[in-house]
C-alpha positions in Angstrom: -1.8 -10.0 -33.2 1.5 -11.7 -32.1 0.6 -11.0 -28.3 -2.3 -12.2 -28.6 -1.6 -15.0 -30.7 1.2 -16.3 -28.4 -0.8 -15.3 -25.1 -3.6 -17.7 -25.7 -1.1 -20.7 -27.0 0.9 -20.2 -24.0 -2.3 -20.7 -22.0 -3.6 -23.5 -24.2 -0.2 -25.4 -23.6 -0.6 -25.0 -19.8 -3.5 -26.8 -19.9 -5.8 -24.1 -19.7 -8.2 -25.2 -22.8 -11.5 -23.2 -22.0 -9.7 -20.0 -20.8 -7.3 -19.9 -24.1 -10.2 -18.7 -26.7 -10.6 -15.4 -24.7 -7.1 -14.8 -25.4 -8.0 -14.5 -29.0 -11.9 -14.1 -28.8 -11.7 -10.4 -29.0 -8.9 -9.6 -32.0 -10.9 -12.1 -33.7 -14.1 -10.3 -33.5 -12.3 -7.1 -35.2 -10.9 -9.0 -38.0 -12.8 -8.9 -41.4 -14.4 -12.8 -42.6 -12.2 -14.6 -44.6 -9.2 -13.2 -44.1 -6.4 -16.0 -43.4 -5.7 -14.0 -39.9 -9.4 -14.7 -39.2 -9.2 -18.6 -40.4 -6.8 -18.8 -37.9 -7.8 -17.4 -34.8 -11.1 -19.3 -35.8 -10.0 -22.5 -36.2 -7.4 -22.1 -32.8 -10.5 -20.7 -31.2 -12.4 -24.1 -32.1 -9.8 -26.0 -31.5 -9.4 -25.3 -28.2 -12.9 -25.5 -27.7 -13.2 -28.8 -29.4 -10.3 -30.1 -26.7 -12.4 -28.4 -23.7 -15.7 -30.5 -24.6 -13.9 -33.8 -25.0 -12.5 -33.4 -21.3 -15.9 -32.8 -20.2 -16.9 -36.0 -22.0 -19.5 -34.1 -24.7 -18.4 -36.2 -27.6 -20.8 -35.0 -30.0 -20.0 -31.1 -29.4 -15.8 -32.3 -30.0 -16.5 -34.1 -33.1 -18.2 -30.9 -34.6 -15.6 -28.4 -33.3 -12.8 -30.5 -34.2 -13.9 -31.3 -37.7 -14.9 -27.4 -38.0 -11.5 -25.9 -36.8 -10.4 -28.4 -39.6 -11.8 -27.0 -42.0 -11.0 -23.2 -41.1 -7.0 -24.4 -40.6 -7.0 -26.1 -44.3 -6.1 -23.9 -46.5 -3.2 -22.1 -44.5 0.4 -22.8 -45.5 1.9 -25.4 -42.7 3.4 -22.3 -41.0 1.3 -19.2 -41.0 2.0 -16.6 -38.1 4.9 -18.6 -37.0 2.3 -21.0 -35.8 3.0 -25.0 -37.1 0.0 -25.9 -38.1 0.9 -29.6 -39.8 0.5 -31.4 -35.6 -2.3 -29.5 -35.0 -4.2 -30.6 -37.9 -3.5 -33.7 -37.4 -4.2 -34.1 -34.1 -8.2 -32.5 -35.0 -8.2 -35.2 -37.2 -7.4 -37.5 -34.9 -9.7 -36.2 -32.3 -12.5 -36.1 -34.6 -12.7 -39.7 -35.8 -11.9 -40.6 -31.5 -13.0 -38.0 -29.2 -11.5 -40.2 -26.3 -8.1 -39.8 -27.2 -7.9 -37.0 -24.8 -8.2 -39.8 -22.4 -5.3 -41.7 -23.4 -2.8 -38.9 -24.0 -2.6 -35.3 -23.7 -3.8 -33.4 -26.6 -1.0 -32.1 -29.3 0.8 -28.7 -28.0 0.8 -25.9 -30.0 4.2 -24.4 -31.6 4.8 -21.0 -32.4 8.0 -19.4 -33.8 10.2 -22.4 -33.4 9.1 -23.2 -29.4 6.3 -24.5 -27.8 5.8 -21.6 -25.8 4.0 -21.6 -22.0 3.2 -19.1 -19.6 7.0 -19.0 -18.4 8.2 -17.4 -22.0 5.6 -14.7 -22.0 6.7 -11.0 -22.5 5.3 -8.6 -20.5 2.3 -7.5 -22.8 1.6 -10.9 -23.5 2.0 -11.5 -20.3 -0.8 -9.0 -19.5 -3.2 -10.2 -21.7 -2.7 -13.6 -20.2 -3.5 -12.2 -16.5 -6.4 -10.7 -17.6 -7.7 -14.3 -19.1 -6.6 -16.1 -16.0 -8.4 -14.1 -14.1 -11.7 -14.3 -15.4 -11.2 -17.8 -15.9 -10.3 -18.8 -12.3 -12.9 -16.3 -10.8 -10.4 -13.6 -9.2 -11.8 -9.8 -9.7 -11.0 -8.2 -13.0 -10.8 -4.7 -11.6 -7.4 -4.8 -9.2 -5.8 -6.8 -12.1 -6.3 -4.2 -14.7 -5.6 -1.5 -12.5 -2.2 -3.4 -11.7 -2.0 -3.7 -15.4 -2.1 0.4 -15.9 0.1 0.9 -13.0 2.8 -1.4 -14.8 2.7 -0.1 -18.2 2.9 3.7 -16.4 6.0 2.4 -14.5 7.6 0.8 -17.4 7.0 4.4 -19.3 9.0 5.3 -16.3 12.3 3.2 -17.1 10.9 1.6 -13.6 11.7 -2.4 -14.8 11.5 -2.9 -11.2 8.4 -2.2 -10.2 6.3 -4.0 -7.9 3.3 -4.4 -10.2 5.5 -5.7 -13.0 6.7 -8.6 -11.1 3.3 -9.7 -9.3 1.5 -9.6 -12.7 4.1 -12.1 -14.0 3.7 -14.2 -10.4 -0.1 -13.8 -11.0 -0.2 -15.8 -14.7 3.1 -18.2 -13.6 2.0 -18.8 -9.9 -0.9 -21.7 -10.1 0.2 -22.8 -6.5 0.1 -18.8 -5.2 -2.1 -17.1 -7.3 -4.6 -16.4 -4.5 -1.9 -14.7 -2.6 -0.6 -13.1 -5.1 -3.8 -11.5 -6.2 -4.2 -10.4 -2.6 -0.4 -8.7 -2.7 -1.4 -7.1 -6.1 -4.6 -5.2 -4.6 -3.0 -4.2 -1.4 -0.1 -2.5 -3.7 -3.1 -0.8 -6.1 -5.3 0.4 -2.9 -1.9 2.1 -1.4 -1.1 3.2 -4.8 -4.4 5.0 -5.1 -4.4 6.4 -1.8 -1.1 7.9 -2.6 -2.4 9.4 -5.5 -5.5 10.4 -3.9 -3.2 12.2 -1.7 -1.4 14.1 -3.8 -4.1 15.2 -6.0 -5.6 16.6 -2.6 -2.8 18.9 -2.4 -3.5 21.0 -5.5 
């Protein structure tokens, strides 16, 4: 839950509104109704939905979302998963009586355990849930970037904190300005690290 959590505010704060819900969208989908866990992931998941449609100008669809992420966030106590709800609440109330707002001033960033947290103060499995939503967002292929992701988590088994595939993956969710080239650097290193193992599995 925590990576997760902090994963798709981390996006969210980056400006990345549309891509932040899949961050959560799946966790979500496991939890049971009504749980406070799902009341938040919900009403996060609507919020950044409602902040998405009033930058593409569809009033209507961020009065709704605003006003339902509202309600799902009501209940929780001002500080539930180490996520400060009080600014957030207000700020769906704001955005729901004046869905231009966005147009004024940036929408209200999202604290969790005593930071406002962005892509820079992701650990790495955050980190690698972040990729994977970036990805997908910004049209790169999933594949190389999930095979990157088993590579990394096998070299970190390893002890290896250096590996190559650790430190692209963290260049590929930080990087807006080289993300192409990093994504190209990532599956050159997973084709040579598959024809390696290709190789040796050809011995035996």
């Amino acid at each position: 839950m925590r990576d997760h959590l902090r994963a798709g505010i981390a996006i969210y704060n980056d400006g990345f509104y549309h891509a932040a819900h899949d961050a959560w969208e799946d966790h979500w989908l496991d939890l049971e109704s009504s749980t406070d866990d799902e009341h938040l992931l919900h009403g996060l998941i609507q919020a950044t939905a409602a902040v998405h449609h009033a930058h593409t100008r569809n009033w209507e669809g961020a009065i709704g979302l605003a006003d339902s992420a509202l309600e799902y966030l009501a209940d929780l106590p001002d500080s539930y998963r180490d996520v400060r709800l009080p600014p957030l609440r207000s700020f769906l109330a704001a955005l729901a009586a004046d869905p231009e707002l966005v147009e004024r001033r940036p929408p209200a960033r999202i604290e969790h355990e005593g930071d406002v947290p962005t892509r820079e103060d992701l650990g790495f499995d955050a980190t690698a849930i972040a990729a994977l939503v970036l990805a997908d967002e910004l049209g790169y292929e999933v594949g190389p970037i999930e095979q990157a992701l088993e590579y990394a988590e096998r070299d970190l088994a390893a002890g290896e904190d250096d590996s190559v595939f650790i430190s692209l993956l963290f260049d590929f969710v930080r990087e807006d300005a080289h993300r192409g080239i990093v994504a190209q650097r990532l599956a050159g290193h997973v084709e040579r690290r598959q024809a390696k193992e290709s190789d040796v599995e050809g011995l035996f």
